[in-house]
PyMOL Python script that loads the backbone (N, CA, C, O; Angstrom):
from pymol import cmd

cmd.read_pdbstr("""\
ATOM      1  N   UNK A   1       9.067 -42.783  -2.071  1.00  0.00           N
ATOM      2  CA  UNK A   1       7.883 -43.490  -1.655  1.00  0.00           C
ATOM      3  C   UNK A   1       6.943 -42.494  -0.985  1.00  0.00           C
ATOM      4  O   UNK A   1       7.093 -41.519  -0.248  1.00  0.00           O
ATOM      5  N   UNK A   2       5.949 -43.113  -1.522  1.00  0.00           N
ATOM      6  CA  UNK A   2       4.643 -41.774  -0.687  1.00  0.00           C
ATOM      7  C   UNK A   2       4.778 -41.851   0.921  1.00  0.00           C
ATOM      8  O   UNK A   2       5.694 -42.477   1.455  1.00  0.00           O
ATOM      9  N   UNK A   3       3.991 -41.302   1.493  1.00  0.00           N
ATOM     10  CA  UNK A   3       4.279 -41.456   2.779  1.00  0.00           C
ATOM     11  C   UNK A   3       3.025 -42.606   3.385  1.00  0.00           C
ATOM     12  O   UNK A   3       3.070 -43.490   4.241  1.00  0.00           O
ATOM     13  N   UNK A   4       2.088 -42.172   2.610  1.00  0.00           N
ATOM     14  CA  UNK A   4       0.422 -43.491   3.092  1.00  0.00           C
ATOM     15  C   UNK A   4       1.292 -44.745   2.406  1.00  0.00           C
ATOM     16  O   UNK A   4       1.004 -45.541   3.299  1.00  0.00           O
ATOM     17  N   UNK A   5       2.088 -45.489   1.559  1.00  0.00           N
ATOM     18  CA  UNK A   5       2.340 -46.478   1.410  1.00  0.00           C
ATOM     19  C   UNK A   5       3.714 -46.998   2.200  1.00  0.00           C
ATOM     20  O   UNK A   5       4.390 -47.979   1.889  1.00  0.00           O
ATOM     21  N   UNK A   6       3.867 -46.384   2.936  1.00  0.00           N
ATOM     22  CA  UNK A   6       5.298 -46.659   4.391  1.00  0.00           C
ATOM     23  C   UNK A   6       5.036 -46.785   5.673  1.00  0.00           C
ATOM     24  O   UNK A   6       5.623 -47.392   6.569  1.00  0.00           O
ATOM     25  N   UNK A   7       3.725 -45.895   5.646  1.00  0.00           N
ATOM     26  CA  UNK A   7       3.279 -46.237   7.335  1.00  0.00           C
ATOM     27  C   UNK A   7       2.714 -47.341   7.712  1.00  0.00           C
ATOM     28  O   UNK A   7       2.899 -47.492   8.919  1.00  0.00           O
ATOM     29  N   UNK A   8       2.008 -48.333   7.170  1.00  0.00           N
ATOM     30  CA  UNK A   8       1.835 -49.461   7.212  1.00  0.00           C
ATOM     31  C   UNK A   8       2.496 -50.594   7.762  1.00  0.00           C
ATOM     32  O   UNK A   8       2.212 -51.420   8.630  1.00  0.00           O
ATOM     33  N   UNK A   9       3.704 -50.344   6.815  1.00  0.00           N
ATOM     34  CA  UNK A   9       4.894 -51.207   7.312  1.00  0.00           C
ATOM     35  C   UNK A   9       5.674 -51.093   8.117  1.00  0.00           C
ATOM     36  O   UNK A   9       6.315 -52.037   8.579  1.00  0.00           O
ATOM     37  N   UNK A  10       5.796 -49.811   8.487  1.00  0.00           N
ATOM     38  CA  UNK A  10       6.802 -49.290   9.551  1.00  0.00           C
ATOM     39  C   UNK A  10       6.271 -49.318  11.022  1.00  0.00           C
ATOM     40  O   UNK A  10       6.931 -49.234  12.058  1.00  0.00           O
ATOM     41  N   UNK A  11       4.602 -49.489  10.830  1.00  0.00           N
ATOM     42  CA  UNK A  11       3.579 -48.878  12.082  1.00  0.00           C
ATOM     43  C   UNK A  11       3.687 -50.012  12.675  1.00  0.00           C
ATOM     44  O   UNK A  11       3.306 -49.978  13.845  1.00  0.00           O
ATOM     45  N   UNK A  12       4.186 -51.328  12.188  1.00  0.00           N
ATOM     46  CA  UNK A  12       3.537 -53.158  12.296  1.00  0.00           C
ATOM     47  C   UNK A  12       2.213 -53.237  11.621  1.00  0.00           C
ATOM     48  O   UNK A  12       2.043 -54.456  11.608  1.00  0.00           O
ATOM     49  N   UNK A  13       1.360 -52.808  11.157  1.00  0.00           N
ATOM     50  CA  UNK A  13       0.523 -52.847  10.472  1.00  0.00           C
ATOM     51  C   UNK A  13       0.474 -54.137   9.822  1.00  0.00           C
ATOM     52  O   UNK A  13      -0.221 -55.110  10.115  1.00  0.00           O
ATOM     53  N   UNK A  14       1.325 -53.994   8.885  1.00  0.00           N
ATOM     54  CA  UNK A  14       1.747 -55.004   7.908  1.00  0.00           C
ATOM     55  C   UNK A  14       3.295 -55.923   8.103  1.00  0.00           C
ATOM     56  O   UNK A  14       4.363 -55.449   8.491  1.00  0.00           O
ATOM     57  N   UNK A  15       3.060 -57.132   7.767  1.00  0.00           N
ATOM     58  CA  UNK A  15       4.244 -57.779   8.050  1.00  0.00           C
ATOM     59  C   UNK A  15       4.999 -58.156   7.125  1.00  0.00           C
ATOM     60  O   UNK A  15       5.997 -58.814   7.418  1.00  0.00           O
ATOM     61  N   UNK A  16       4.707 -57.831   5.753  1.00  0.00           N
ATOM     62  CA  UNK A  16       5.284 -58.049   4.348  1.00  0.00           C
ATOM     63  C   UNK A  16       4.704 -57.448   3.363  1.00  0.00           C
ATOM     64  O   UNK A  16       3.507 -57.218   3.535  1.00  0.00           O
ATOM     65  N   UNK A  17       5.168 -57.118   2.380  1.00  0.00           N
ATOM     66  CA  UNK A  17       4.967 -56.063   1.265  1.00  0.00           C
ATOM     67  C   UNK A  17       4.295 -57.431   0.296  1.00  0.00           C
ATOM     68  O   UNK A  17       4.504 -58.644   0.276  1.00  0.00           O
ATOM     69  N   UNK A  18       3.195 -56.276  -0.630  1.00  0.00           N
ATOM     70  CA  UNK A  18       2.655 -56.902  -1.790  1.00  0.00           C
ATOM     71  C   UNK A  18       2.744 -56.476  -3.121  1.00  0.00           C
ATOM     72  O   UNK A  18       3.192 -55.359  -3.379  1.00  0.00           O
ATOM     73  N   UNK A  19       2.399 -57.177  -3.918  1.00  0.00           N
ATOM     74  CA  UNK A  19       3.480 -56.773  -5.391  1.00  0.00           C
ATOM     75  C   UNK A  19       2.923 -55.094  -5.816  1.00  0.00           C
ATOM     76  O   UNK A  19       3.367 -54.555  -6.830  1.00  0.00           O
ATOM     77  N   UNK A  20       1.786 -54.297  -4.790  1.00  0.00           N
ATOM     78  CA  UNK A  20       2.170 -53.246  -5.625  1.00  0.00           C
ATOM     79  C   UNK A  20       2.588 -52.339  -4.669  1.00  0.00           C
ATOM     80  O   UNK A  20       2.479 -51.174  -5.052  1.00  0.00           O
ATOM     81  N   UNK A  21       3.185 -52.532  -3.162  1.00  0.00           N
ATOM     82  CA  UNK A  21       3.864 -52.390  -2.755  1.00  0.00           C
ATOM     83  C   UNK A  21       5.314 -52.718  -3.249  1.00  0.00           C
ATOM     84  O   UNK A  21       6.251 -52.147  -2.692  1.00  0.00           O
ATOM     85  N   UNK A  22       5.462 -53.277  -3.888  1.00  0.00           N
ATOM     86  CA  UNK A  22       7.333 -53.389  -4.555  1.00  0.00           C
ATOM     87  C   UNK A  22       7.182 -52.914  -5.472  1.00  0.00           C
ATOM     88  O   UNK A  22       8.219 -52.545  -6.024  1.00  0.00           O
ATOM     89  N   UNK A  23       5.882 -52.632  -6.186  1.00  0.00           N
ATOM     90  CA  UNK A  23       6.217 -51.436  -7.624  1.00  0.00           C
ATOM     91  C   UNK A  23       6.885 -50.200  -7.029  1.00  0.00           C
ATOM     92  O   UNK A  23       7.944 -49.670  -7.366  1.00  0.00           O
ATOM     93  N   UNK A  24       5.617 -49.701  -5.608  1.00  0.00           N
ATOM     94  CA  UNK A  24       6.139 -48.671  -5.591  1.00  0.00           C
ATOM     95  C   UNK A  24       7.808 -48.429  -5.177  1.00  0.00           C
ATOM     96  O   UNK A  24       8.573 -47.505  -5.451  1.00  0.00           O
ATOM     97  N   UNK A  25       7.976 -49.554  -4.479  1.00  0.00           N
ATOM     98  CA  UNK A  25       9.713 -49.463  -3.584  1.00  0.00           C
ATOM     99  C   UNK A  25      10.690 -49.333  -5.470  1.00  0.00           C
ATOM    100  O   UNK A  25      11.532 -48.542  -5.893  1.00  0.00           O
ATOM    101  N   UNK A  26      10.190 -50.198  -5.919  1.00  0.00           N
ATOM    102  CA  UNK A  26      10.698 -50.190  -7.735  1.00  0.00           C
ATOM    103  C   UNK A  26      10.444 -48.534  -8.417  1.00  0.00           C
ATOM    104  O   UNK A  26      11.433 -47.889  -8.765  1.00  0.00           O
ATOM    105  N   UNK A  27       9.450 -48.119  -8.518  1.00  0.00           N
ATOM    106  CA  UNK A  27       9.507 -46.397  -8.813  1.00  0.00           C
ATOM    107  C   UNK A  27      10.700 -46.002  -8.114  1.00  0.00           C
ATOM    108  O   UNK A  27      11.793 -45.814  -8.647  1.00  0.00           O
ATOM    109  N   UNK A  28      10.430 -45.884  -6.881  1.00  0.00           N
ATOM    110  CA  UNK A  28      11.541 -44.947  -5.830  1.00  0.00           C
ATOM    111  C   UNK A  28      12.883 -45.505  -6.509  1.00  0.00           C
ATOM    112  O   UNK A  28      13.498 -44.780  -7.291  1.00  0.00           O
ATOM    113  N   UNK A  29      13.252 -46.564  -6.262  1.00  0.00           N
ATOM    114  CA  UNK A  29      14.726 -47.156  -6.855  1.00  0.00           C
ATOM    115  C   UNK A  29      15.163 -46.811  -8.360  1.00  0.00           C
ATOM    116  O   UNK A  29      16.350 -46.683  -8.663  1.00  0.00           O
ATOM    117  N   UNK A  30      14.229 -46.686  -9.180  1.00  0.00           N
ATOM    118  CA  UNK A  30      14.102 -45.929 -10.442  1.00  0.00           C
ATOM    119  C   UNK A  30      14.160 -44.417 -10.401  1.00  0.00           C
ATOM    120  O   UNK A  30      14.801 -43.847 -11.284  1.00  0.00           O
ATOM    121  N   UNK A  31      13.734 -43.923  -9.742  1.00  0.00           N
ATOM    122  CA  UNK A  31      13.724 -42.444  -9.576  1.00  0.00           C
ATOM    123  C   UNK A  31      15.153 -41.929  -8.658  1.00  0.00           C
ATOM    124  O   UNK A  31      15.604 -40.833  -8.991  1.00  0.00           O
ATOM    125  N   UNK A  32      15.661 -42.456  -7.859  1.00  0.00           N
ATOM    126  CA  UNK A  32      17.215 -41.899  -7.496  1.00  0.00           C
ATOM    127  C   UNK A  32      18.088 -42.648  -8.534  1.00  0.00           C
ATOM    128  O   UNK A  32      18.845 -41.974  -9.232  1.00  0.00           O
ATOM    129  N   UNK A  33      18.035 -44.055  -8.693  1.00  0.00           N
ATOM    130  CA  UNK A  33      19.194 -43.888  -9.951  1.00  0.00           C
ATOM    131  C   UNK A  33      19.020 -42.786 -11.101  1.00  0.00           C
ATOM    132  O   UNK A  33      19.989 -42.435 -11.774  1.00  0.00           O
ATOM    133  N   UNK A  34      17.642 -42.218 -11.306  1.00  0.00           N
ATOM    134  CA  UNK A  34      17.969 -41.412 -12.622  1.00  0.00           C
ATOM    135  C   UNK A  34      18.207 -40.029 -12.162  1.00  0.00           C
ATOM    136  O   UNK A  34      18.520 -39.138 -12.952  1.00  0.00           O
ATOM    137  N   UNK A  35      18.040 -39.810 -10.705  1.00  0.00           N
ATOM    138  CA  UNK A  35      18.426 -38.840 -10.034  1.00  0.00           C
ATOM    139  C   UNK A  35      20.368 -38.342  -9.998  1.00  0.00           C
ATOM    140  O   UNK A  35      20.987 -37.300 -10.215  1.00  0.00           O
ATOM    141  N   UNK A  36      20.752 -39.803  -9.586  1.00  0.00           N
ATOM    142  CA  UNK A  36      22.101 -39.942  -9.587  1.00  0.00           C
ATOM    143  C   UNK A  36      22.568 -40.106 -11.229  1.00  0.00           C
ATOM    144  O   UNK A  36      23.676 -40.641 -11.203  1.00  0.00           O
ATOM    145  N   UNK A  37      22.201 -39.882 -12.483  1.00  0.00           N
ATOM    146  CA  UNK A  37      22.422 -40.180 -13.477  1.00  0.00           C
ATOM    147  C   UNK A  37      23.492 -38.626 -13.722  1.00  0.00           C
ATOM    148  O   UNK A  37      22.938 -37.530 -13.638  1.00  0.00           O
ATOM    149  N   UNK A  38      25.136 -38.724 -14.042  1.00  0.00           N
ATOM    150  CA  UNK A  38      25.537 -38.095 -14.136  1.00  0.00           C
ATOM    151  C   UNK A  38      26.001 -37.171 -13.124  1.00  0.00           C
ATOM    152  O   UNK A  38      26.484 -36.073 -13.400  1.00  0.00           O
ATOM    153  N   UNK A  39      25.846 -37.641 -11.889  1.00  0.00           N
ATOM    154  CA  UNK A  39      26.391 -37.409 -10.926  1.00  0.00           C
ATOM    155  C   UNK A  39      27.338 -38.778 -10.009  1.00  0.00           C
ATOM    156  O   UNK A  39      27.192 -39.986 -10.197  1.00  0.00           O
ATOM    157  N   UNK A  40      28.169 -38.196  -9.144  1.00  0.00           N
ATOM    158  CA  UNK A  40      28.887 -39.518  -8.611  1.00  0.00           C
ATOM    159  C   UNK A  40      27.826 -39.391  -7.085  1.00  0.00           C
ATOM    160  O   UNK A  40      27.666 -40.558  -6.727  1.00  0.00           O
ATOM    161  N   UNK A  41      27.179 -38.576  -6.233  1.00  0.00           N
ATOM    162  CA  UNK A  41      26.812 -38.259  -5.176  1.00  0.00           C
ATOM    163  C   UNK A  41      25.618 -37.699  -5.238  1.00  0.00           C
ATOM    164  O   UNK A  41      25.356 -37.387  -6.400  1.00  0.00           O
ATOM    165  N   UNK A  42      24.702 -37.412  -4.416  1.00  0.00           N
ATOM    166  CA  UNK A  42      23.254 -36.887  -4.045  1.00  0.00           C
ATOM    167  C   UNK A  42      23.561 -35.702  -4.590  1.00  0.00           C
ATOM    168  O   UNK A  42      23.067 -35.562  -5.709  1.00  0.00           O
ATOM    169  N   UNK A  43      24.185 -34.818  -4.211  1.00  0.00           N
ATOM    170  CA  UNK A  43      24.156 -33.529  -4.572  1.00  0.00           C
ATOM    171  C   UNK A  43      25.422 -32.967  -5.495  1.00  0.00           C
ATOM    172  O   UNK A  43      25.842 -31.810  -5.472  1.00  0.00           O
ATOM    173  N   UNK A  44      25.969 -34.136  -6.375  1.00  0.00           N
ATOM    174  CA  UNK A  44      27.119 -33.603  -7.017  1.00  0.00           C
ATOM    175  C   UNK A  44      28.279 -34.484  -7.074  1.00  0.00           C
ATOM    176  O   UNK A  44      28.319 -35.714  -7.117  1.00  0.00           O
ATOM    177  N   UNK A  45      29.373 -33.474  -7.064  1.00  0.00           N
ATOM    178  CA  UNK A  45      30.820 -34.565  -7.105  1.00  0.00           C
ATOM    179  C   UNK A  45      31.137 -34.581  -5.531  1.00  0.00           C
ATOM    180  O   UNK A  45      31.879 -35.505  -5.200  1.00  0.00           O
ATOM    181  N   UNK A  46      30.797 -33.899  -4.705  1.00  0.00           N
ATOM    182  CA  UNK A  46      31.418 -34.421  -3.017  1.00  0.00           C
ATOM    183  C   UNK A  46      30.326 -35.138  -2.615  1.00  0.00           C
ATOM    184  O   UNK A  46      29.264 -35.015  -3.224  1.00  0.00           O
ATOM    185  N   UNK A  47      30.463 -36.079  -1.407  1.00  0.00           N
ATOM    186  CA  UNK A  47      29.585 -36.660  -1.066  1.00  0.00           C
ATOM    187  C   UNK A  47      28.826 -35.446   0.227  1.00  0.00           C
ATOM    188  O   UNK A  47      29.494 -34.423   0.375  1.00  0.00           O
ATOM    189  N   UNK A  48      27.808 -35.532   0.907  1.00  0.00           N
ATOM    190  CA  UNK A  48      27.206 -34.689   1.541  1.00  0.00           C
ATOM    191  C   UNK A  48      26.172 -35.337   2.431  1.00  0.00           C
ATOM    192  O   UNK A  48      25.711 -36.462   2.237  1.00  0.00           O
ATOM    193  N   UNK A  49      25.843 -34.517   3.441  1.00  0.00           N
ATOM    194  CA  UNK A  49      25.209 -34.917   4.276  1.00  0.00           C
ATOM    195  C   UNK A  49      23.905 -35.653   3.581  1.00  0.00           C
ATOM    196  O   UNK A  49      23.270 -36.308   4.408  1.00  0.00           O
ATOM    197  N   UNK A  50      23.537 -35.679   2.666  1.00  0.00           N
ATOM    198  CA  UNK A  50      21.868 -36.113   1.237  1.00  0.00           C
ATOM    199  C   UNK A  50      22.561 -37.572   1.465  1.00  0.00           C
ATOM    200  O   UNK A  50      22.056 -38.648   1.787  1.00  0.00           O
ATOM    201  N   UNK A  51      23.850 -37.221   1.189  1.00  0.00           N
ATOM    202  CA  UNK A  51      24.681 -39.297   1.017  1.00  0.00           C
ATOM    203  C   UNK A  51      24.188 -40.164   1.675  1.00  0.00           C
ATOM    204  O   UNK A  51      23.597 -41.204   1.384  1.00  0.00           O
ATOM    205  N   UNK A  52      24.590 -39.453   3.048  1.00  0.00           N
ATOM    206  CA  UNK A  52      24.578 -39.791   4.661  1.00  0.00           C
ATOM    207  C   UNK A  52      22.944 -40.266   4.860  1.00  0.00           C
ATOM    208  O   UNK A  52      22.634 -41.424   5.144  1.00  0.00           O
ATOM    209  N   UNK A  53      22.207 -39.441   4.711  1.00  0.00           N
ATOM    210  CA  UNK A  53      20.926 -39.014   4.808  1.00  0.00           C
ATOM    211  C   UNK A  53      19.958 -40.543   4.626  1.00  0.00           C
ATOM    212  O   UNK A  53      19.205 -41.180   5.363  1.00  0.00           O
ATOM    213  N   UNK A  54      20.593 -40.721   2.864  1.00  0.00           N
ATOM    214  CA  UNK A  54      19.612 -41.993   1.916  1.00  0.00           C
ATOM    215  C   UNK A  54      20.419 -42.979   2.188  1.00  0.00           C
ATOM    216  O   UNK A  54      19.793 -44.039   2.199  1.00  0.00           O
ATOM    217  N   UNK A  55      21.535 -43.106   2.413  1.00  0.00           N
ATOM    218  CA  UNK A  55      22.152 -44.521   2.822  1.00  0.00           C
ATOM    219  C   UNK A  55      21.050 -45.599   3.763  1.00  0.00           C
ATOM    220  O   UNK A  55      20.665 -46.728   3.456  1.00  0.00           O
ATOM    221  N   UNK A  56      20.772 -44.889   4.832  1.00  0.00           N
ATOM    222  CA  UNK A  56      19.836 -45.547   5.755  1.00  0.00           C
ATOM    223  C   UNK A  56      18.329 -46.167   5.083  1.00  0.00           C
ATOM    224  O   UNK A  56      17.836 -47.293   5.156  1.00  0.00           O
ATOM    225  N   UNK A  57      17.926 -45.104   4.513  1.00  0.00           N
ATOM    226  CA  UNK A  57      16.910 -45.965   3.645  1.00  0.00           C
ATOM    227  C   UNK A  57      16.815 -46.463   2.587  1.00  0.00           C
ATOM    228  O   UNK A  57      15.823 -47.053   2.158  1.00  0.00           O
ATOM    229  N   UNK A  58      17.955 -46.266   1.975  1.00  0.00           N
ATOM    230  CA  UNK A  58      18.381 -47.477   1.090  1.00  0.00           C
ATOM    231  C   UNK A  58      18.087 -48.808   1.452  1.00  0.00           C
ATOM    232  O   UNK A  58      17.253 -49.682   1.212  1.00  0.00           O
ATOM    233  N   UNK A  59      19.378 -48.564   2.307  1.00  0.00           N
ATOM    234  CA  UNK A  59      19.606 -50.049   2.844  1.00  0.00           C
ATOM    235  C   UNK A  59      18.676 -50.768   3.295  1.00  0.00           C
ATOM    236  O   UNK A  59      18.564 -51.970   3.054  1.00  0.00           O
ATOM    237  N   UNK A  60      17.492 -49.734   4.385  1.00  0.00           N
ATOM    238  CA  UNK A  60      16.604 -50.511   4.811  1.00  0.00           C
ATOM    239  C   UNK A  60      15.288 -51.268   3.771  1.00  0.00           C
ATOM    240  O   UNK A  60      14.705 -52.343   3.911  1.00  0.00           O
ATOM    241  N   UNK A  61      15.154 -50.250   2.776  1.00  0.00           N
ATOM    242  CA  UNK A  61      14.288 -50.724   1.625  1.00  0.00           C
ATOM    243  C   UNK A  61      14.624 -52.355   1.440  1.00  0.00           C
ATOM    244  O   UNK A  61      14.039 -53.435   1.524  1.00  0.00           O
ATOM    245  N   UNK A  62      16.389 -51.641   1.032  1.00  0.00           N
ATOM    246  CA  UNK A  62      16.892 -52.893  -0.047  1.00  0.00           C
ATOM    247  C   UNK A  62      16.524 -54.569   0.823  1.00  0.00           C
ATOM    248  O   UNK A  62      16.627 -55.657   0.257  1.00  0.00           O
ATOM    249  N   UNK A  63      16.131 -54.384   2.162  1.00  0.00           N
ATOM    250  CA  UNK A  63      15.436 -55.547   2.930  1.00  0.00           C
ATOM    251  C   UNK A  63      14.543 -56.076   2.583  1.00  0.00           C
ATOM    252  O   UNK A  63      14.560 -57.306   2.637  1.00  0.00           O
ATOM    253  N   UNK A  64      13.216 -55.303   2.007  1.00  0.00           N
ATOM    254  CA  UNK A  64      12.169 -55.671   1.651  1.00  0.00           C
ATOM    255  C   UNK A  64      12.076 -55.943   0.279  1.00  0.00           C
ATOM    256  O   UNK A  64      11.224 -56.760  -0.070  1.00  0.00           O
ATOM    257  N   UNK A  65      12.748 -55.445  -0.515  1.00  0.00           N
ATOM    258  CA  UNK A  65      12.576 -55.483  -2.121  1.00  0.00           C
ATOM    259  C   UNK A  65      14.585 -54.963  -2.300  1.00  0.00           C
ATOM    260  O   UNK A  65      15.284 -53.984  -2.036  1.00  0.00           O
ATOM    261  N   UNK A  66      14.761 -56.344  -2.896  1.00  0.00           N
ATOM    262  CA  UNK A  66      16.664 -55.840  -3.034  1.00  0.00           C
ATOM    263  C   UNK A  66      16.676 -55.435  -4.548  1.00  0.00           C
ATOM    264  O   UNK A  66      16.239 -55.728  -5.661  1.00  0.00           O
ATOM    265  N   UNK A  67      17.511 -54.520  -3.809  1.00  0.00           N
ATOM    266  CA  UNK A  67      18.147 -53.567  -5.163  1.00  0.00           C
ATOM    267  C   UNK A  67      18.557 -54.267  -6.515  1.00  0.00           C
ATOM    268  O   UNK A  67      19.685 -54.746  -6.404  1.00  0.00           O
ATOM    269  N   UNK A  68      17.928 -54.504  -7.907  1.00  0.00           N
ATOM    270  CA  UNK A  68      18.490 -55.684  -8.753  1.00  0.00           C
ATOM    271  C   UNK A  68      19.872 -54.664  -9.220  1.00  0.00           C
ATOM    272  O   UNK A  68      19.670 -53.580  -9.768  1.00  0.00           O
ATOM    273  N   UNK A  69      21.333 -55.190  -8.911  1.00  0.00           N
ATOM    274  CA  UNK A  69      22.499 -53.990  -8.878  1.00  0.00           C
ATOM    275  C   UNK A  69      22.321 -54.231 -10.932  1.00  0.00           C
ATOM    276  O   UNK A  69      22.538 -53.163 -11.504  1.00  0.00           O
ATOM    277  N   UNK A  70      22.136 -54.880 -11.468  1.00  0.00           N
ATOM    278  CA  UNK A  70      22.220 -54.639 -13.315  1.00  0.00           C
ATOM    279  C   UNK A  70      21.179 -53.336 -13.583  1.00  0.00           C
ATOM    280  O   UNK A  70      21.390 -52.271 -14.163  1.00  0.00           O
ATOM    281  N   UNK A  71      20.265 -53.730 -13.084  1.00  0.00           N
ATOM    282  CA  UNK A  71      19.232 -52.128 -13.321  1.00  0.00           C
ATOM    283  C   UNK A  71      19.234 -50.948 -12.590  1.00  0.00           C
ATOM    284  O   UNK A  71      18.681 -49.897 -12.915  1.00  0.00           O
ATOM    285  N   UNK A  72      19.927 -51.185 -11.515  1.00  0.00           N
ATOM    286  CA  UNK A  72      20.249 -49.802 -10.097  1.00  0.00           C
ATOM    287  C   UNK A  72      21.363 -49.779 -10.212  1.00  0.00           C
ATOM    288  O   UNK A  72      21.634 -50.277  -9.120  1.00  0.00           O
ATOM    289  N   UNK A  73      22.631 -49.537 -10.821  1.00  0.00           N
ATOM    290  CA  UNK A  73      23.920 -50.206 -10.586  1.00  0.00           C
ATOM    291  C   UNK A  73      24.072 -48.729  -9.417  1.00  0.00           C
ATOM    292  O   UNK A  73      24.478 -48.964  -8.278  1.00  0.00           O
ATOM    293  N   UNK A  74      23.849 -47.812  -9.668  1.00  0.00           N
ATOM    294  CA  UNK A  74      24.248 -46.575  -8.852  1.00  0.00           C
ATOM    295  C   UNK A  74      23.842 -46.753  -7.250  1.00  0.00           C
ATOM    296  O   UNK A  74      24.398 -46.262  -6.268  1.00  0.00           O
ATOM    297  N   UNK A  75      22.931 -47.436  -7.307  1.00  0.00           N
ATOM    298  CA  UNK A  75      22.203 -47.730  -5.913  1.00  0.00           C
ATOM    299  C   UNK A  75      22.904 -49.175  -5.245  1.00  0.00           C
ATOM    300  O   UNK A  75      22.839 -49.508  -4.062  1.00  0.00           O
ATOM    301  N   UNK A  76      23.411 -49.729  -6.072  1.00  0.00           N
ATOM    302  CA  UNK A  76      24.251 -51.514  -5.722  1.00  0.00           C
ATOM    303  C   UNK A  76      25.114 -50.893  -4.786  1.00  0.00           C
ATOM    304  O   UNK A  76      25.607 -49.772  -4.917  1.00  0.00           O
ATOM    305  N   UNK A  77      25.298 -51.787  -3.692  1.00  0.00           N
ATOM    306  CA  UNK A  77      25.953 -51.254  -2.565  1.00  0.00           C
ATOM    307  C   UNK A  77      27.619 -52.006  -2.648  1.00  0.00           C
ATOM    308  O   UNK A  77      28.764 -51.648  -2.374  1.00  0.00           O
ATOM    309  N   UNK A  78      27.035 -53.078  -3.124  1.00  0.00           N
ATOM    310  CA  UNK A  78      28.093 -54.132  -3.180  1.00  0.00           C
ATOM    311  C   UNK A  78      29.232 -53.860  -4.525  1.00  0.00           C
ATOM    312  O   UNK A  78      30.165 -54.640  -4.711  1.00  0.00           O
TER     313      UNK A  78
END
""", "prot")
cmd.dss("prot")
cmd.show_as("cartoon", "prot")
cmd.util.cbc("prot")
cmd.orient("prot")
């Protein structure tokens, strides 16, 4: 996610995302699963501090716009 389309929401600015605000959260979620494509981990076969790192904003995304796990399965937490 860019950084001008996060500060908004994070600042209180904004109190809910709009649909092209969830495109973009949808790019980002598209762009680490194909990141993780052929890998089991951020940076490979061990997991690593990158793991550690995106877990947190994963999760917190997956609040505002949830992860659909059939099209992210790499990103499905569950």
């Amino acid at each position: 996610m860019r950084k001008k389309e996060q500060l908004p929401v994070f600042a209180g600015k904004k109190t809910s995302l709009d649909d092209p605000d969830k495109e973009i959260l949808d790019e980002a979620y598209a762009f680490l699963e194909a990141f993780l494509a052929g890998n089991r981990w951020m940076t490979g076969d061990y997991v690593s501090i990158a793991d550690y790192s995106i877990i947190s904003s994963i999760s917190s995304l997956n609040v505002f716009v949830p992860i659909d796990a059939e099209r992210f399965p790499k990103l499905n937490c569950k």
